[in-house]
C-alpha positions, 0 to 999 in steps of 0.5 A, spaced: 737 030 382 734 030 389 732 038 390 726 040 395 723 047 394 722 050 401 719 057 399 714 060 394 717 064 388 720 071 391 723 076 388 730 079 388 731 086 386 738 090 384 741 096 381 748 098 378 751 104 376 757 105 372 763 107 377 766 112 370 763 113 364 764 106 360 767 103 365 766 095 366 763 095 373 760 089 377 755 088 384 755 082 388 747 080 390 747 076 397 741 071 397 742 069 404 743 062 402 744 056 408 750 052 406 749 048 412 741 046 410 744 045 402 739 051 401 740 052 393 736 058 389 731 056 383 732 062 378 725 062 374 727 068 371 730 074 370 729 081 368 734 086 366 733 094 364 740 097 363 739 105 362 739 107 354 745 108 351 747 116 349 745 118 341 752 121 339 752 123 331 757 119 328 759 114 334 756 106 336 754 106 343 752 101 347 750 100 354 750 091 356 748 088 362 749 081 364 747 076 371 751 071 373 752 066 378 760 067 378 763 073 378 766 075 372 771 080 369 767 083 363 760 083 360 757 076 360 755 072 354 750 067 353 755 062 351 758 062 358 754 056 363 755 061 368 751 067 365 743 066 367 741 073 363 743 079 359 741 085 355 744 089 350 741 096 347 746 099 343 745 105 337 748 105 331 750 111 327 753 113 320 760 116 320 760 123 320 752 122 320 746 124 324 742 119 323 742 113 327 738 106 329 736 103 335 738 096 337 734 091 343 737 085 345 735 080 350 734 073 352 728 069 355 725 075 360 720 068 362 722 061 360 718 057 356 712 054 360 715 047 360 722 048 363 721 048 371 727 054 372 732 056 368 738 055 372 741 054 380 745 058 384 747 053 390 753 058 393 750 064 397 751 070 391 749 072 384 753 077 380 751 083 376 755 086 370 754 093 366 759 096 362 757 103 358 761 103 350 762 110 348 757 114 353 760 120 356 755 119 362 756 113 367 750 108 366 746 106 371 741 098 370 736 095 375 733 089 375 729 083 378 730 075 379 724 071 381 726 064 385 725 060 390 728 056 395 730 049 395 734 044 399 738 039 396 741 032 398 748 031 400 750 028 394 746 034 389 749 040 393 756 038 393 757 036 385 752 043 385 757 048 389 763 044 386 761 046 378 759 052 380 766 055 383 770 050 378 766 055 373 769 062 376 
């Protein structure tokens, strides 16, 4: 793959609030990529703070949060070639009890020191999903993608943006 890196690593930043309570909802990020240069993003990493799920006796909750290189109609799973990150923080609480515990799970918020980066968006956006499970107030998430420019090869940049949008 011929990809040619034409800036430092830079950081994105975004947030995202629920449009209702537990409602899926979905921001678009443009990263101002020039199509007609071949210019692709090089994700090095991701970082995603979705906000604490509500502790409500006798009810899971959950806040999830997930980015994309495509769009996506519910929350992204890692399974998906197309989902870079996500993150999952839910509590769950005992039927009819008061008491509950907390769970936290996230993929690499850094990638292992040998790999070059973790993925490659090569049209000019990322997605970022939040969906609430039972919270009576609108969630809201922030986070950050560290990347850099890079210039591809006519070849490399049409099998990049051709995977890409197949994958939507």
């Amino acid at each position: 793959m011929a990809l040619k890196t034409t800036s430092e690593i830079i950081q994105v930043g975004f947030s995202i609030t629920e449009t209702a309570p537990s409602t899926f909802t979905q921001v678009q990020v443009d990263l101002q990529l020039n199509p007609l240069d071949q210019e692709v993003a090089l994700i090095y990493a991701v970082d995603l703070d979705p906000s604490a799920p509500e502790n409500i006796a006798g009810v899971n909750t959950a806040t999830l949060m997930s980015l994309s290189s495509t769009s996506l109609g519910n929350f992204g799973n890692l399974s998906s070639s197309t989902v870079l990150s996500n993150a999952v923080l839910d509590i769950r609480q005992e039927a009819g009890g008061i008491s509950a515990v907390p769970f936290n799970r996230t993929s690499f918020d850094t990638p292992p020191s040998n790999v070059p980066y973790i993925g490659i968006i090569s049209t000019s956006n990322f997605f970022v999903q939040l969906k609430g499970v039972n919270n009576l107030f609108a969630k809201s998430g922030f986070g950050r993608v560290w990347m850099a420019r890079a210039k591809a090869d006519a070849a490399t940049y049409a099998a990049l943006v051709q995977s890409e949008v197949l994958s939507a």
